[in-house]
N, C-alpha and C positions, 0 to 999 in steps of 0.2 A: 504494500500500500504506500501511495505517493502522497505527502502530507507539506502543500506549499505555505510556507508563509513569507511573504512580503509586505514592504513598505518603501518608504523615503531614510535616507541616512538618519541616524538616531532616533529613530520612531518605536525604539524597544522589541524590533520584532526577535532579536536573540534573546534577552530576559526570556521571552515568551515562548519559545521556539524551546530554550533551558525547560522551561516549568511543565512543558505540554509533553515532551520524551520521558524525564525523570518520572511524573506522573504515570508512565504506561509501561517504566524498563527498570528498574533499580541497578541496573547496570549496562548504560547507552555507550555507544561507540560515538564518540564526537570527532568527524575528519577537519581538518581545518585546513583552509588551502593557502592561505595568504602565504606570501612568500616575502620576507621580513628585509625592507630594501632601505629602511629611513629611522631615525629614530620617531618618527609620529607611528610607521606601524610598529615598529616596537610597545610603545607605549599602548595601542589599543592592544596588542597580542597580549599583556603583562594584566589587563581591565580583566579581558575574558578569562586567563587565567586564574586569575584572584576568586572572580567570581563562581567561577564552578569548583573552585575548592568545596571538599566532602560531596561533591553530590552522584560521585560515583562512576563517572565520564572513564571510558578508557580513550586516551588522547591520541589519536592518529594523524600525524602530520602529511599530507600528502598533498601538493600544487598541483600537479598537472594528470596523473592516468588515477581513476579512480576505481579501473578492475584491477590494480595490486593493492587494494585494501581488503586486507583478511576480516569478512566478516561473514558467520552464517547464518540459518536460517532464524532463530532464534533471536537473534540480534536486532534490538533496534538503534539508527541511525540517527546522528545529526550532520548535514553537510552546512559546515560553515565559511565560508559563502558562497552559492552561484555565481557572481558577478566576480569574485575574485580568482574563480575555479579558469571561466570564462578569458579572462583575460589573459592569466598565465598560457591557456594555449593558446590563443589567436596572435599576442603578442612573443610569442617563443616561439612561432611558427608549427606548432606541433596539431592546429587545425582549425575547425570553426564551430561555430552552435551544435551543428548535425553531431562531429565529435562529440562532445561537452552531451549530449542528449543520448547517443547511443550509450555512452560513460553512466549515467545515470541509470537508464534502463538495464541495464547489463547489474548493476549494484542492487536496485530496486528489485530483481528478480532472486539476489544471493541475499537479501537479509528480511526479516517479517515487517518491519515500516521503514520506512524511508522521509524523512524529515529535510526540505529545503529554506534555505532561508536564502534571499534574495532580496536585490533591491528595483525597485520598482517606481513609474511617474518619470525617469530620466525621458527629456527629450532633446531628442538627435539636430535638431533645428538652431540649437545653442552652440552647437560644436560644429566642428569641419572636419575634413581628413580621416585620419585611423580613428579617433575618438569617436565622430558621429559615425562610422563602419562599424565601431566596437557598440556602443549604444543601439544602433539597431539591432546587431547578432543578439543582443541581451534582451532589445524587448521580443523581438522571437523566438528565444529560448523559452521565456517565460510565459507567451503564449501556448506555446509547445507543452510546459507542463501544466500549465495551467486546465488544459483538455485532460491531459495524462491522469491528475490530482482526484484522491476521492475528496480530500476536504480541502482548500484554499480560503486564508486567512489574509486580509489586510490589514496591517497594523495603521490606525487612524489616530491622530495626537494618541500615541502611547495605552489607544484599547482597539482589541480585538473586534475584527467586523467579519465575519462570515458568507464568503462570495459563494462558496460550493461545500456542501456538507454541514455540519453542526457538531458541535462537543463529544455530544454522545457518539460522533460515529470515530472520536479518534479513540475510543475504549474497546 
């Protein structure tokens, strides 16, 4: 099962993304893709770490292939983030959306939920060149899952809006 949540940059949809796994896994596989290039992602990497202290997370670091992530079926998932997963291959030349989608189907098949967090509202119109390229591959990705999803969640000023599915069906 494919479990989207998105929003806008700091709309809390990790907090909530954290609280809605733990709730269903007492012991979630949390991948993280960021690839740590600046001391600003430093600094968010060190936030999310802090944060999920005790809550049970086995921490998988992996940017860019997400079929070398050991996980089976039993296993529930958190892929932190789409948009970062996204970028590392398009910009490391190692592919595009269709990639980054097959990558997830292939995962979403090897573990029992599947958990996305994404960001979402970027438009391409603002940017130029590889950016507004990159910006579109992502709102097509998240199109893409957004059919795929049994439940899709928008994070709205910091609460949960429910585009597809309800609470009870992430139990």
């Amino acid at each position: 099962m494919i479990f989207l949540i998105s929003g806008e940059n700091n709309s809390g949809k990790s907090v909530f993304a954290e609280d809605l796994i733990t709730s269903v896994s007492k012991s979630p596989v949390y991948v993280a893709t960021m690839i740590c290039s600046s001391e600003d992602n430093q600094r968010r990497i060190l936030k999310h770490q802090i944060r999920r202290e005790g809550m049970g997370f086995r921490d998988v670091e992996e940017p860019l292939d997400l079929m070398s992530v050991p996980v089976s079926r039993e296993d529930s998932v958190l892929l932190e983030d789409l948009s970062n997963l996204l970028a590392n291959v398009v910009f490391q030349g190692k592919g595009d959306g269709s990639t980054v989608l097959g990558q997830i189907k292939d995962m979403a098949d090897r573990c029992s939920r599947l958990f996305i967090v994404t960001i979402s509202g970027l438009d391409p119109s603002l940017y130029d060149g590889e950016t507004a390229g990159y910006i579109n591959e992502l709102n097509r990705l998240n199109s893409d899952l957004e059919e795929l999803s049994e439940v899709h969640v928008e994070m709205t000023d910091g609460r949960p809006v429910y585009l597809k599915g309800t609470p009870e069906d992430v139990h």
